[in-house]
Backbone bond lengths (Angstrom), bond angles and torsions (degrees), N, CA, C in turn:
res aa  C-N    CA-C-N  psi(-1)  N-CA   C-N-CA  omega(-1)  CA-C   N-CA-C  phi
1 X - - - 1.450 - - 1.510 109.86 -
2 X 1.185 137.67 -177.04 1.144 167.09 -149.24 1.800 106.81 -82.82
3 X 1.104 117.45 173.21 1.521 120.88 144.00 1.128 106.56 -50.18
4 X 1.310 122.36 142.82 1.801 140.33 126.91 1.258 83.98 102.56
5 X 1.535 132.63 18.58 1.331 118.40 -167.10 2.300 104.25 -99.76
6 X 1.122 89.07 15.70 1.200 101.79 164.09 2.191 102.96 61.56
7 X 1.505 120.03 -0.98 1.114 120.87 172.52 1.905 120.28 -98.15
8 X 1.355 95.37 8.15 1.856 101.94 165.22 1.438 102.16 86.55
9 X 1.295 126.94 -23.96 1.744 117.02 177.82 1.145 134.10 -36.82
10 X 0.841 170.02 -158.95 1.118 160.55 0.72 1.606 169.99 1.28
11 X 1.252 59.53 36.59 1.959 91.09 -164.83 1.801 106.44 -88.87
12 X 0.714 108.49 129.58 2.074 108.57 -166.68 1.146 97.61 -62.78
13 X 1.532 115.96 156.40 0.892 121.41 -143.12 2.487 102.07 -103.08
14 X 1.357 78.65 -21.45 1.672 104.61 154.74 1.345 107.89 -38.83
15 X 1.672 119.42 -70.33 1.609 116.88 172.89 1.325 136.74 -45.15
16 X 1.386 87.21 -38.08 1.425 107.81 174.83 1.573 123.53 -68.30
17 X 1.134 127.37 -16.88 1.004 139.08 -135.13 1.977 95.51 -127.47
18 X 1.528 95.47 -23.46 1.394 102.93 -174.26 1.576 100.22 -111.67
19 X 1.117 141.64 15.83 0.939 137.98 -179.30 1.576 112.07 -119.20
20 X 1.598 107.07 -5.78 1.189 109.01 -166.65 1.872 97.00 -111.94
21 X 1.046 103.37 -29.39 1.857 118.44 170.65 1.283 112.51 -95.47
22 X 1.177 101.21 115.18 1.680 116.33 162.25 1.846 113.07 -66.04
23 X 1.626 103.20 143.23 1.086 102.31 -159.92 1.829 98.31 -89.47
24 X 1.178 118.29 148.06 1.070 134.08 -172.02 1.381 127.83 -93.75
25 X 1.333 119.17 -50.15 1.479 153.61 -146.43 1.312 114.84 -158.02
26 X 1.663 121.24 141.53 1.609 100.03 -178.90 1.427 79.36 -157.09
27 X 1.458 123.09 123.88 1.331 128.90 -178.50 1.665 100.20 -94.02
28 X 1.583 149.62 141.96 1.355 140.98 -170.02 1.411 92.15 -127.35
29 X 1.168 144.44 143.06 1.593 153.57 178.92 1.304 79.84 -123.02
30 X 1.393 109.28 144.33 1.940 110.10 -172.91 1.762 79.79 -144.91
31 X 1.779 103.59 148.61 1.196 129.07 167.78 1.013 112.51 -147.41
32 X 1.681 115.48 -170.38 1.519 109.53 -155.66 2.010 89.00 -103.11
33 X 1.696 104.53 8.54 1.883 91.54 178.71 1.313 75.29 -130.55
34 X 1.447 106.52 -113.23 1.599 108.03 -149.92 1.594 102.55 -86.46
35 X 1.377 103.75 149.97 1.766 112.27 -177.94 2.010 112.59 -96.63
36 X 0.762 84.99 159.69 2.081 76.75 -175.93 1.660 98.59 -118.16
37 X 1.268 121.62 139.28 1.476 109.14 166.15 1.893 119.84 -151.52
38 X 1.114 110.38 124.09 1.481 118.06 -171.01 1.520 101.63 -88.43
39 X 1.262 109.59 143.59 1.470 132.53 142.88 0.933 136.98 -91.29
40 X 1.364 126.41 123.69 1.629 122.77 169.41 1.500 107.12 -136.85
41 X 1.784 94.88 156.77 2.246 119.83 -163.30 1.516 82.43 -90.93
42 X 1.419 76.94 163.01 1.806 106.58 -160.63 1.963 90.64 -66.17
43 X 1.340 135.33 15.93 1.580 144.71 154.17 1.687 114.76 -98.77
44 X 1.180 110.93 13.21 1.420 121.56 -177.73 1.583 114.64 42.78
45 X 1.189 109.80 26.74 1.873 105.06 143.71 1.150 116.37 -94.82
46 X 1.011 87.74 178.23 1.672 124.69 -150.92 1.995 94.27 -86.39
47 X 0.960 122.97 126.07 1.261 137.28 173.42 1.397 126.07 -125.19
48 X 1.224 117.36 11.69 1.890 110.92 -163.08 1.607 91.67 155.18
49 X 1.435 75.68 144.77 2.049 92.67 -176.63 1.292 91.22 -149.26
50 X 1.686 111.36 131.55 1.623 83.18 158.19 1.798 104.90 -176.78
51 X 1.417 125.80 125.76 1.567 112.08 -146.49 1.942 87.25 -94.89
52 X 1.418 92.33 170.52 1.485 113.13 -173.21 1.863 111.86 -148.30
53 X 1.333 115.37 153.99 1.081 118.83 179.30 1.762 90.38 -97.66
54 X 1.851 97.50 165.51 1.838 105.30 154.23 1.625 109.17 -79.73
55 X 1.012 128.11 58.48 1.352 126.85 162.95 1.651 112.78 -111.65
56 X 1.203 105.21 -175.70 1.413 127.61 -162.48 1.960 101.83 -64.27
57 X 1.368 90.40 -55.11 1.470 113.02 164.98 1.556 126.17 -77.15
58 X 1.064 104.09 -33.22 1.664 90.84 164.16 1.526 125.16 -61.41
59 X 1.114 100.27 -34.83 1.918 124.75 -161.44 1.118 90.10 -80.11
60 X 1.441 140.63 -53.15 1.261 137.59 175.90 1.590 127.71 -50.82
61 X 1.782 86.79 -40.59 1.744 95.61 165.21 1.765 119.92 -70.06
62 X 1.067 106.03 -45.22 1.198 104.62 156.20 1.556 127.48 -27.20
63 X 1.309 94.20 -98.04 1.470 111.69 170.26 1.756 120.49 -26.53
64 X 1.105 122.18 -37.94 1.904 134.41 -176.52 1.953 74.68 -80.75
65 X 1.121 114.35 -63.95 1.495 104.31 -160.64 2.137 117.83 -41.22
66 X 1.274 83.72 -66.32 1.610 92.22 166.37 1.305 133.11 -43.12
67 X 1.236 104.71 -77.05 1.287 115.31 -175.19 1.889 114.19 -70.33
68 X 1.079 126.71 12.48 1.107 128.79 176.90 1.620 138.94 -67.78
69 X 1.334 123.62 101.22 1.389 160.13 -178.49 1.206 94.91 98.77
70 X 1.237 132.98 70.99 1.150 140.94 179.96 1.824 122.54 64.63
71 X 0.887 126.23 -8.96 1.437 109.81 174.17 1.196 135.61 -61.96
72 X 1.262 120.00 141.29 1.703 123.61 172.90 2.098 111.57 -122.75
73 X 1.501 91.32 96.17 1.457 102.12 -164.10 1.716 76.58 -79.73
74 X 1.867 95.49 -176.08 1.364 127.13 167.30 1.653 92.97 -82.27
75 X 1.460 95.84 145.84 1.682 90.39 -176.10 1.986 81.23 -129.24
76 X 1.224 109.67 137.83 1.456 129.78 -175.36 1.211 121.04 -110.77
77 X 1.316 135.12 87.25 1.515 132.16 163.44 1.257 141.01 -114.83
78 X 1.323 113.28 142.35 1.633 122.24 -169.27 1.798 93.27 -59.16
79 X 0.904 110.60 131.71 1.804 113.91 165.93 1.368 110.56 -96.96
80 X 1.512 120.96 65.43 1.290 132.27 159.27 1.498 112.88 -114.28
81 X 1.630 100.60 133.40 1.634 123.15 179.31 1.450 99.44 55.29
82 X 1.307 107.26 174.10 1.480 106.93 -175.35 1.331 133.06 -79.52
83 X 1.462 123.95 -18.24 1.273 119.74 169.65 1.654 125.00 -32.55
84 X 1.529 107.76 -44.70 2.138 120.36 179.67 1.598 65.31 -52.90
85 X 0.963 131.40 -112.57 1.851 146.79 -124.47 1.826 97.42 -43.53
86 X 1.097 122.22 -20.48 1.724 111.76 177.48 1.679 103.52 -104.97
87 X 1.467 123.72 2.22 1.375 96.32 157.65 1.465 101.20 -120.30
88 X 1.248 140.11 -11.66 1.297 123.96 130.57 1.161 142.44 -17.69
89 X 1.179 113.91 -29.04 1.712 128.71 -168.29 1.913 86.45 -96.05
90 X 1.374 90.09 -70.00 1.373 92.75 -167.82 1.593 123.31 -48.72
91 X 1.198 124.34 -52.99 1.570 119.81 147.09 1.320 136.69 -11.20
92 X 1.760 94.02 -63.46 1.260 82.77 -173.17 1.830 111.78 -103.30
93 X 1.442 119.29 11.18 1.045 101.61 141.16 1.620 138.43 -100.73
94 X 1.561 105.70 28.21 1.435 93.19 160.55 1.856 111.49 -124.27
95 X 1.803 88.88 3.75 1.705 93.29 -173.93 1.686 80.56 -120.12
96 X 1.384 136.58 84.23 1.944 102.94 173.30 1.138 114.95 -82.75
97 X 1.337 139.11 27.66 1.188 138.04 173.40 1.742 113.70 -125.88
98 X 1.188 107.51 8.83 1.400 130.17 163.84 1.339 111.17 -50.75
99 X 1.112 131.14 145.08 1.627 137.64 173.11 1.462 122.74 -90.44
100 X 1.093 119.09 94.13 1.557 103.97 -160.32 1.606 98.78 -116.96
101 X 1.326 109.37 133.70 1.833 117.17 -172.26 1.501 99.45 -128.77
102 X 1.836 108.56 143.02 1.141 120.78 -154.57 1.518 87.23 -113.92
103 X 1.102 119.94 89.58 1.849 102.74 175.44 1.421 124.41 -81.42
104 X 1.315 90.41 160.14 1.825 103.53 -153.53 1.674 96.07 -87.66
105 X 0.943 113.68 144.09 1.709 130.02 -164.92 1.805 94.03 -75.99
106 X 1.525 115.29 -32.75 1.225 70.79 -173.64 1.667 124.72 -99.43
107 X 1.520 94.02 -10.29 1.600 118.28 177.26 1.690 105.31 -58.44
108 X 1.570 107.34 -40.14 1.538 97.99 159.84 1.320 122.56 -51.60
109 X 1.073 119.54 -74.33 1.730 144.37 173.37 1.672 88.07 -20.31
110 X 1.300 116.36 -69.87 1.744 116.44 -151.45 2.318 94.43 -67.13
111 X 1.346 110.53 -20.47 1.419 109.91 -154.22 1.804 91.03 -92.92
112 X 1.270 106.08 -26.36 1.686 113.87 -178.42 1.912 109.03 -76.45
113 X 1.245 94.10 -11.76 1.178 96.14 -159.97 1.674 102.42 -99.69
114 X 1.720 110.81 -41.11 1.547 126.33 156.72 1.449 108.20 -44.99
115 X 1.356 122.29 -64.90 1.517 129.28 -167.30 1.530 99.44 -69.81
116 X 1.157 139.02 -86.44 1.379 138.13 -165.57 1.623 142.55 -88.18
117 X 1.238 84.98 -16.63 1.494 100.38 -175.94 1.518 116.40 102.97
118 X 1.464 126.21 -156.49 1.486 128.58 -177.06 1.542 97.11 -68.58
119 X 1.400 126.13 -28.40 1.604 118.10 171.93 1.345 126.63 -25.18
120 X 1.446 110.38 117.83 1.678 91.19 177.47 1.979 88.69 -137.75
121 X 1.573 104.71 124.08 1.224 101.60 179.28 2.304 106.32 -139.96
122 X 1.079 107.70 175.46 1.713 90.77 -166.01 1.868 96.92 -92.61
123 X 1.129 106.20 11.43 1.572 99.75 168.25 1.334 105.98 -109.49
124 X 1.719 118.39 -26.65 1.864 106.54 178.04 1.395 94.75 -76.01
125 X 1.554 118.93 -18.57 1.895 112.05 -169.69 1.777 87.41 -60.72
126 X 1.412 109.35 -96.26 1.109 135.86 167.23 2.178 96.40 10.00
127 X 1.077 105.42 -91.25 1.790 109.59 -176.47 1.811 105.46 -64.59
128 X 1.209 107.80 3.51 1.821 87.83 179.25 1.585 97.17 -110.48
129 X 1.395 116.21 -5.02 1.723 127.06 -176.33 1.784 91.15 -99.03
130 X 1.098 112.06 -42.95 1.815 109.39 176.95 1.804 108.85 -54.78
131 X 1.597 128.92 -42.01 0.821 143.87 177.77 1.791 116.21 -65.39
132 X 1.297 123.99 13.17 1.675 111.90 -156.78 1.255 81.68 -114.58
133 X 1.452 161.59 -14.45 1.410 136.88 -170.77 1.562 85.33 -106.21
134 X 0.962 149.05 4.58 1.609 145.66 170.58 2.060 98.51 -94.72
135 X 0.784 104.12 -18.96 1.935 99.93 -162.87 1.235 98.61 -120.89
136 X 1.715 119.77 -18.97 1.627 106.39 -166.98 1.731 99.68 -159.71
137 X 1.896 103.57 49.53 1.648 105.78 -157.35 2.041 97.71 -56.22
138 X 1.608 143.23 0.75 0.883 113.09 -157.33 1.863 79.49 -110.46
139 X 0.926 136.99 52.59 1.361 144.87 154.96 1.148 122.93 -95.84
């Protein structure tokens, strides 16, 4: 178990914390190298961070990340350049009942701009795309 859990482990308390919350939401910031992607519990924190390549092994990391002890969150991606369209594919042909949402560039833009200000960085992308089925669930 966790910290403070009175059984001596030592296992952070981060793990713990994600193993016990199903993931909800998963915002993906996609580039043409490595991709960044946040998780957040059906209370819209933050539960899991964690970047990935489009490779064989990234996608896989991915995939164990998400869907883990069974969950099938909304998965949220910017549809810029082609990388969204190859883990799109891949998702949903090994999850097809996966939720996959295409967010609109500018509803991002206006929600980045509510949450952070003129800041624009690939970890506020990443958590302000995790945040759109909580602020705008008919997207």
């Amino acid at each position: 178990m966790g910290k403070g859990s009175g059984q001596g482990s030592t296992e952070p308390e981060f793990t713990y914390r994600r193993v016990l919350r199903l993931i909800y939401s998963v915002g993906i910031d996609l580039h043409q190298g490595s991709h960044r992607a946040r998780c957040l519990d059906e209370r819209a924190q933050l539960c899991d961070g964690f970047t990935f390549q489009t490779t064989a092994e990234g996608l896989a990391k991915l995939e164990e990340h998400i869907f883990l002890n069974g969950a099938n969150p909304i998965i949220v991606l910017e549809p810029a350049g082609l990388p969204w369209l190859m883990v799109a594919v891949y998702l949903r042909s090994r999850h097809p009942s996966c939720r996959l949402v295409k967010a609109r560039m500018q509803k991002m833009a206006a929600l980045r701009r509510y949450l952070r200000g003129p800041v624009k960085s690939d970890r506020l992308d990443a958590l302000t795309l995790a945040k759109m089925p909580f602020i705008d669930p008919s997207n």
